[in-house]
C-alpha positions as CSV (number, residue, x, y, z in Angstrom):
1,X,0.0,0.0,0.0
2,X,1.1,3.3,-0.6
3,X,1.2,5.5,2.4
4,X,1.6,9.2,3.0
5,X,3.3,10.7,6.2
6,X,2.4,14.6,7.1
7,X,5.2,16.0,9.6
8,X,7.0,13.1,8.6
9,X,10.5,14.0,9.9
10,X,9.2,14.6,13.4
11,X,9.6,11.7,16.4
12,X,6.4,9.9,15.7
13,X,6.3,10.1,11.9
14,X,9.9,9.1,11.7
15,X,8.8,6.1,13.6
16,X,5.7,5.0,11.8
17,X,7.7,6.0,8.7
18,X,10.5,3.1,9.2
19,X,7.1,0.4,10.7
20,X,5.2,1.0,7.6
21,X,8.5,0.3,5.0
22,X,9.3,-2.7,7.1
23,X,5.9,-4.0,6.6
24,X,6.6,-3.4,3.0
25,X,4.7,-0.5,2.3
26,X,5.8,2.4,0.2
27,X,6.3,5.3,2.4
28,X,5.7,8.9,1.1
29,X,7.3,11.6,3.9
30,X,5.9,14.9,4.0
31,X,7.9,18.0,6.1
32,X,8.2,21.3,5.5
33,X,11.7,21.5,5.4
34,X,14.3,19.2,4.0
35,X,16.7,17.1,6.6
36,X,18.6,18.3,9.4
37,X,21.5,17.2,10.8
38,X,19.3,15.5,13.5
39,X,16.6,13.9,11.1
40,X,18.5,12.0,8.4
41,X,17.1,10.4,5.9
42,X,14.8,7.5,5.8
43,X,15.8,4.8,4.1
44,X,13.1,3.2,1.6
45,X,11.0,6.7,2.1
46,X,10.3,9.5,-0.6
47,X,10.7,12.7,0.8
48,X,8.5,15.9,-0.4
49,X,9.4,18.7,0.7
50,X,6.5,21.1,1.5
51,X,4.3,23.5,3.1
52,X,1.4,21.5,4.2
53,X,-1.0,24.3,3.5
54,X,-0.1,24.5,0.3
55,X,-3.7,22.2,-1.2
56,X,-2.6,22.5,-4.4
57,X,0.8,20.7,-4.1
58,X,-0.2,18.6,-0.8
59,X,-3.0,17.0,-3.2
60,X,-0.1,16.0,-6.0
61,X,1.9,14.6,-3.0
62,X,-1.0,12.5,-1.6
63,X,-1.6,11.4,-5.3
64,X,-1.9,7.7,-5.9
65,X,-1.7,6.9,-2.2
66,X,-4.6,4.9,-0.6
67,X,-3.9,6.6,3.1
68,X,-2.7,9.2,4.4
69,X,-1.4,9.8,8.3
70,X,-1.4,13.4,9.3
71,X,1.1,13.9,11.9
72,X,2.0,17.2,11.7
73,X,2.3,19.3,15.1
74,X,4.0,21.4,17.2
75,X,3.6,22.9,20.9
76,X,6.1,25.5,20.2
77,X,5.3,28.6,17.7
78,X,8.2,30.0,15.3
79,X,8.3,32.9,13.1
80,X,7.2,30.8,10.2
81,X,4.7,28.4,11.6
82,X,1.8,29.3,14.6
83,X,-0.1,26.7,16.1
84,X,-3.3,28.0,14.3
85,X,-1.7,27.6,10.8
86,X,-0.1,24.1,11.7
87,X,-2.9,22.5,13.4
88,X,-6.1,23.8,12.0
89,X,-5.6,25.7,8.8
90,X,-3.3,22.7,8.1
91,X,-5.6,20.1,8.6
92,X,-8.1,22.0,6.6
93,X,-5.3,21.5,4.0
94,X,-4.9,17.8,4.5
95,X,-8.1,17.2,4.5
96,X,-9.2,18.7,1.3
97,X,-6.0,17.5,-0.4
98,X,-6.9,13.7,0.4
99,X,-10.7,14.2,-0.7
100,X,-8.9,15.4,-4.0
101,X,-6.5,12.9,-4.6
102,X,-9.4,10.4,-3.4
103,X,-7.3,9.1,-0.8
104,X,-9.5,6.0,1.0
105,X,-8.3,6.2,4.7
106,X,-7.6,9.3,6.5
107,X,-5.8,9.0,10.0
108,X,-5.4,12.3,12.1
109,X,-3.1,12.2,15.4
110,X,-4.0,14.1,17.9
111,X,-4.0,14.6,21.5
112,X,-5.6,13.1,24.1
113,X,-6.5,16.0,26.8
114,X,-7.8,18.0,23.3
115,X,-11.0,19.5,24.1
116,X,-12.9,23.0,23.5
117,X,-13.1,26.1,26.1
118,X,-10.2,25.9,27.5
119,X,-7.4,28.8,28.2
120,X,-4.8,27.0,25.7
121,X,-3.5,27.9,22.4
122,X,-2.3,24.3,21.4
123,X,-5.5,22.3,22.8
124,X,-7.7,24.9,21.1
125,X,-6.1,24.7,17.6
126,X,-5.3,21.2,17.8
127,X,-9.2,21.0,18.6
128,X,-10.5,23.2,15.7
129,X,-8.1,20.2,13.5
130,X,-10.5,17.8,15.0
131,X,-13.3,19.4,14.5
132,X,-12.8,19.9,10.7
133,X,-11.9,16.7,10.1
134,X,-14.6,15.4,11.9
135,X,-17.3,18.0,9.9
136,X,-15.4,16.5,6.7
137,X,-16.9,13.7,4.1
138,X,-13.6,11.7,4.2
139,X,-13.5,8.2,5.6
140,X,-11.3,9.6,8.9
141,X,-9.9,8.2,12.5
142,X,-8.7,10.5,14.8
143,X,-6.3,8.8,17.5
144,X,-6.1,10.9,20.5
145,X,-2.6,9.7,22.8
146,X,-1.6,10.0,25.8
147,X,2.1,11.5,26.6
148,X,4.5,9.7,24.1
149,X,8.1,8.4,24.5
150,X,10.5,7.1,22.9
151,X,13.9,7.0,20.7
152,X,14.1,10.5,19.8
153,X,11.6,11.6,21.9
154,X,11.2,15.1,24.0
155,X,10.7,13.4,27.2
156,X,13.5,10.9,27.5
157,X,15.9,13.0,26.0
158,X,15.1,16.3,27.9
159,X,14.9,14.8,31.6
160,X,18.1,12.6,30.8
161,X,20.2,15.7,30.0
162,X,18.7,17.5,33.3
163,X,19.1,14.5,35.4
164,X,23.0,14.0,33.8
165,X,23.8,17.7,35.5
166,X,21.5,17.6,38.6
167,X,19.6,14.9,39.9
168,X,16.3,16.9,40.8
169,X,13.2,17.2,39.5
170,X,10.9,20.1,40.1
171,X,7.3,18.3,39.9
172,X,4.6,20.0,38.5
173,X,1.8,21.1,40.9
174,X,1.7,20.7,44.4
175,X,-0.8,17.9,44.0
176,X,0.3,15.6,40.9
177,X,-1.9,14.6,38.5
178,X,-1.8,11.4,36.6
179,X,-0.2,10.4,33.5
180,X,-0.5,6.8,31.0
181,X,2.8,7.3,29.3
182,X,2.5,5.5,26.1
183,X,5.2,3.8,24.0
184,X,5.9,4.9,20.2
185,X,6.2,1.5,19.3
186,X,2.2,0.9,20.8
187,X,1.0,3.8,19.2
188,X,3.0,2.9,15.8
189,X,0.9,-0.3,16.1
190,X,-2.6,0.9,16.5
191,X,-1.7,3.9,13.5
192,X,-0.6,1.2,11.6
193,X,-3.6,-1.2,12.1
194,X,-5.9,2.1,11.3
195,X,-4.3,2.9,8.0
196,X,-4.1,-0.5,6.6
197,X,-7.8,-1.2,7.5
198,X,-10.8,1.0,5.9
199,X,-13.3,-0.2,8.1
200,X,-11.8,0.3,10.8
201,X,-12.8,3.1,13.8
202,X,-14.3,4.7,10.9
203,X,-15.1,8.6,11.7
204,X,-14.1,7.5,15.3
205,X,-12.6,9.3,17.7
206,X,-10.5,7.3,19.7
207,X,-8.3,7.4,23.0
208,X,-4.9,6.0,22.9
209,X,-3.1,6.0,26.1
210,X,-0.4,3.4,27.8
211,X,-1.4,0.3,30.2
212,X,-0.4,2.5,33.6
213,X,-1.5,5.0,35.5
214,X,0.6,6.9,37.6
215,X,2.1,10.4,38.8
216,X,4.8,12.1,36.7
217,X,7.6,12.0,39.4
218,X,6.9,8.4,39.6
219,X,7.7,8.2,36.0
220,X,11.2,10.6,36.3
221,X,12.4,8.6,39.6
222,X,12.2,5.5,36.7
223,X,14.1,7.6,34.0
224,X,17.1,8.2,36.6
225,X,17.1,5.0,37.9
226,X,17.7,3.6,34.8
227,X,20.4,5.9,34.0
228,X,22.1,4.6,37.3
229,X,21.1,7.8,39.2
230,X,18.6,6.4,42.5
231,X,18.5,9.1,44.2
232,X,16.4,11.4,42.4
233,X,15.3,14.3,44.5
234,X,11.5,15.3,43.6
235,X,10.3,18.9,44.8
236,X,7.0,20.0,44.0
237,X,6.2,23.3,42.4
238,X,3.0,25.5,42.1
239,X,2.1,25.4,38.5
240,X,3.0,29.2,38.0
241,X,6.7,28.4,38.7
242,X,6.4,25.9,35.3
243,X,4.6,28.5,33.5
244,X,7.1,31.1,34.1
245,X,10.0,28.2,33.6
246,X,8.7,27.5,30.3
247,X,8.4,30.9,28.9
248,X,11.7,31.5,29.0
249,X,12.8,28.4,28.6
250,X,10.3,29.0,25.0
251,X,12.3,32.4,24.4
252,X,15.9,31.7,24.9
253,X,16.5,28.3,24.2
254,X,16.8,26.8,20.9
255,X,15.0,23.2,21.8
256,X,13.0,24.6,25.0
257,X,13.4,22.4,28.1
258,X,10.0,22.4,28.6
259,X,6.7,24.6,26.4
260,X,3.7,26.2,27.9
261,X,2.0,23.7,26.5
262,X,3.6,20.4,28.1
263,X,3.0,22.5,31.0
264,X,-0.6,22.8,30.1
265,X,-1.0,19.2,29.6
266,X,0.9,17.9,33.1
267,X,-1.3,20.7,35.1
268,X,-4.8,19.0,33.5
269,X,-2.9,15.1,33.6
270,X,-2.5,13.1,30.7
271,X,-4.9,9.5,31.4
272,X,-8.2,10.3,31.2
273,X,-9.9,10.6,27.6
274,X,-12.5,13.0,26.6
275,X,-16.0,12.4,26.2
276,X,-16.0,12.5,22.4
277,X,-13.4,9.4,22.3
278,X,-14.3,5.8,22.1
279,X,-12.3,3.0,23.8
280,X,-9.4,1.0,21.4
281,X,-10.6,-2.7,20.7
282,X,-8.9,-5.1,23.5
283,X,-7.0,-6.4,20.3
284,X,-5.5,-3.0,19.3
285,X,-4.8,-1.7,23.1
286,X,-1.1,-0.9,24.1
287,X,0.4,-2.9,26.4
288,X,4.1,-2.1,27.0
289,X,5.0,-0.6,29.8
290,X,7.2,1.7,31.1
291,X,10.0,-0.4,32.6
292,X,13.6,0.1,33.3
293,X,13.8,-2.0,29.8
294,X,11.9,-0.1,27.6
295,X,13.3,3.4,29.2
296,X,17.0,2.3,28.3
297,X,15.8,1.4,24.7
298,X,14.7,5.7,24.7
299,X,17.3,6.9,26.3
300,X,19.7,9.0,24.0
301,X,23.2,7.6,22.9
């Protein structure tokens, strides 16, 4: 089958990417800007380099393909792409470009705390996405996941470097909220599954979250442990600290250690789905969990 990717350089599309061509599929991988130095080519992919609101030449690129994953997202703005361009006027995009290249299967990725009304520039863009794909005629699943690690990952990479210069973490709230961390490799699987299969979760939302439930400290005392470093100190911190940690962390830093929006999403808790999502099928739910195992297999080189 031939496949199209949307934000297909980024952590989860590079992943799915590299499933899909080892399932012998052919792989088409959409970005907006060619490689970097730190998102080298796939091998066995075609890359198109594009603006994915351009309709015209998204609907050439999704030519000939029989689905089409649109992965494309961001928590962090730039001078050349805002979260309302990116995740709704860019799903208005995809959208129409699929329905005119008659693309069968239409797969959205979203996010699993996505919801309406609420004081949030990513959750309220990435919901307008939803919406117009759900108000679309196109044969669509939206996947809504939980907080996502992995090799190349924000998470793993980001509290690996902090925990390599000072073994503390500053938790988010003074009462924790609870998170379902869920593996790339799970949620490669149940993408995979939707694409492949028409029928399936047709114009369904659907949650997609890991197989525990726990507090976010609980998950960083696992990171440092397996990195060899026990004695992780965990200090909580009124949400306002984070807030004003990530904006300048969003202003001066090149790869920010941590957005307004991840602060958004540990502040709300990532495990609990919304009421517009559906339950996976017990055949399609993830079940690998976050072990000392699994974390080593993230952890940056």
């Amino acid at each position: 089958m031939k496949i199209a990717i949307t934000g297909g350089t980024g952590f989860i599309g590079r992943h799915l990417a590299r499933d899909l061509i080892a399932h012998g599929h052919e792989v088409i991988v959409i970005a907006r800007g060619n490689y970097s130095r730190n998102t080298q080519p796939i091998e066995g992919a075609t890359f198109i380099a594009l603006d994915a609101n351009d309709t015209t030449k998204l609907t050439e690129a999704f030519r000939g393909c029989e689905a089409v994953a649109h992965c494309a997202g961001t928590s962090v703005e730039d001078g050349k792409q805002t979260l309302q361009r990116l995740h709704a006027d860019g799903a208005r995009s995809a959208v129409t470009a699929a329905e005119n290249a008659g693309v069968k299967k239409f797969v959205l990725l979203s996010y699993l705390s996505v919801r309406p009304n609420v004081n949030s520039a990513y959750l309220t863009t990435k919901w307008q996405g939803e919406e117009i794909v759900r108000a679309s005629k196109i044969n669509y699943t939206i996947l809504k996941a939980g907080l996502v690690y992995g090799a190349g990952d924000h998470l793993l990479n980001n509290l690996s470097n902090l925990f390599k210069k000072m073994p503390i973490f500053a938790q988010v709230g003074l009462k924790e909220k609870q998170v379902r961390l869920l593996a790339v490799e799970d949620l490669v699987n149940v993408i995979r599954e939707t694409l492949l299969d028409e029928t399936r979760l047709s114009r369904q939302t659907v949650a997609v979250t890991g197989p525990e439930e726990f507090p976010f400290s609980r998950a960083a005392k696992r990171i440092a442990k397996a990195m060899g470093k026990p004695s992780l100190i965990v200090l909580p911190f009124p949400v306002f600290f984070h807030r004003i940690l990530a904006f300048f962390s969003e202003r001066f830093m090149p790869k920010p250690l941590i957005t307004k929006s991840q602060v958004q999403m540990l502040a709300d808790g990532i495990s609990q789905a919304t009421p517009e999502s559906i339950q996976l099928p017990d055949d399609m739910k993830p079940k690998i969990g976050f072990t000392e195992e699994q974390i080593k297999k993230g952890l940056p080189k």
